[in-house]
N, C-alpha and C positions, 0 to 999 in steps of 0.2 A: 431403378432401371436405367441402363445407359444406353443412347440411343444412337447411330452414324449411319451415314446415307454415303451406299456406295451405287453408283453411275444413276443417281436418280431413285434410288429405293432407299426406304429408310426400314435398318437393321436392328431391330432391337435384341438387346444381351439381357436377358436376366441370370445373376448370380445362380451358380448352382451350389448348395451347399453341401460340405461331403455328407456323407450320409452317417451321422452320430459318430464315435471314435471307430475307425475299424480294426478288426482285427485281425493278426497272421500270426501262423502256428509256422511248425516244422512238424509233423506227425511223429513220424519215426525216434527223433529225439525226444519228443514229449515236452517240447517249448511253444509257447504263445505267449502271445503280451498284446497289448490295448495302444494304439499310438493315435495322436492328434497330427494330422497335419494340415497346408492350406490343398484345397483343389487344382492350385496349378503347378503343385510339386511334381518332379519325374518319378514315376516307375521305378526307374534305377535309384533314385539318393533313397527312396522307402526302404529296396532292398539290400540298398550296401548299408545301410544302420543296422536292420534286422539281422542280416549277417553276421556283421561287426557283434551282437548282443548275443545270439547265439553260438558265435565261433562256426560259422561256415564260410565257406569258401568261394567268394561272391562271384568269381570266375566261370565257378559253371552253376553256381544256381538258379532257380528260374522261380519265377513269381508266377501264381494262379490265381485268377479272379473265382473265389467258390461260388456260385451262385445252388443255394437251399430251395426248393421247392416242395409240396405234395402233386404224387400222383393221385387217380382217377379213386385209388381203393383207398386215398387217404394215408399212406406213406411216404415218410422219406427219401427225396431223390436229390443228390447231388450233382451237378455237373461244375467242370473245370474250362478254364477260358483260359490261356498262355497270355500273360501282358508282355506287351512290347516296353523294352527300360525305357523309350521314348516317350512313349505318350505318360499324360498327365494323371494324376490319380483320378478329376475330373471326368475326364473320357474314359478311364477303365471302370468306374462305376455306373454310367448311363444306364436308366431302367432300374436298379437295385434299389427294391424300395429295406427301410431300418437299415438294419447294422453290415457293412460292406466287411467281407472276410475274405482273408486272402492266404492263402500255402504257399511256400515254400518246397518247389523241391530240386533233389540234388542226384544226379545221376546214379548213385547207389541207392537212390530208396526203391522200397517194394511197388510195382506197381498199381496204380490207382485204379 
């Protein structure tokens, strides 16, 4: 745990660690893959590789945090979160407990 004291308060950071390898698809193309990275990687360098590996077009694709849940009758419910290429992978997963997944998508795809 590391600790600093700003104007008289002491601040403590505990590590967050990402949450197991996550993973990001492209639905449409039928690509996913497993990546490791650290917590304080950008948004953007995750998705200009992922690109890069899929042959999209990093310009206008957009990164989605999927957050998986059950509803009330016990089914499957998705919801999608837009990441910012700025913030850290750190910050786009806050609260996702296991495995952090993430989409890809690209202005031609079918709507979510």
């Amino acid at each position: 745990m590391m600790a600093s004291t700003i104007n008289d308060i002491d601040i403590f950071a505990l590590p967050v660690p990402v949450a197991d390898d996550p993973n990001i698809q492209h639905k449409p193309s039928a690509q996913h893959a497993q990546f490791s990275t650290k917590p304080h990687t950008r948004i953007g360098k995750v998705l200009t590789g992922a690109c890069k590996s899929f042959r999209l077009d990093i310009n206008v694709a957009q990164l989605y945090l999927v957050v998986i849940t059950q509803n009330e009758q016990g089914l499957k419910e998705e919801d999608y979160f837009l990441c910012d290429r700025n913030e850290t992978v750190e910050t786009a997963i806050i609260g996702v407990e296991g495995r952090a997944e993430f989409m890809i998508r690209m202005p031609e795809d079918p709507a979510i």
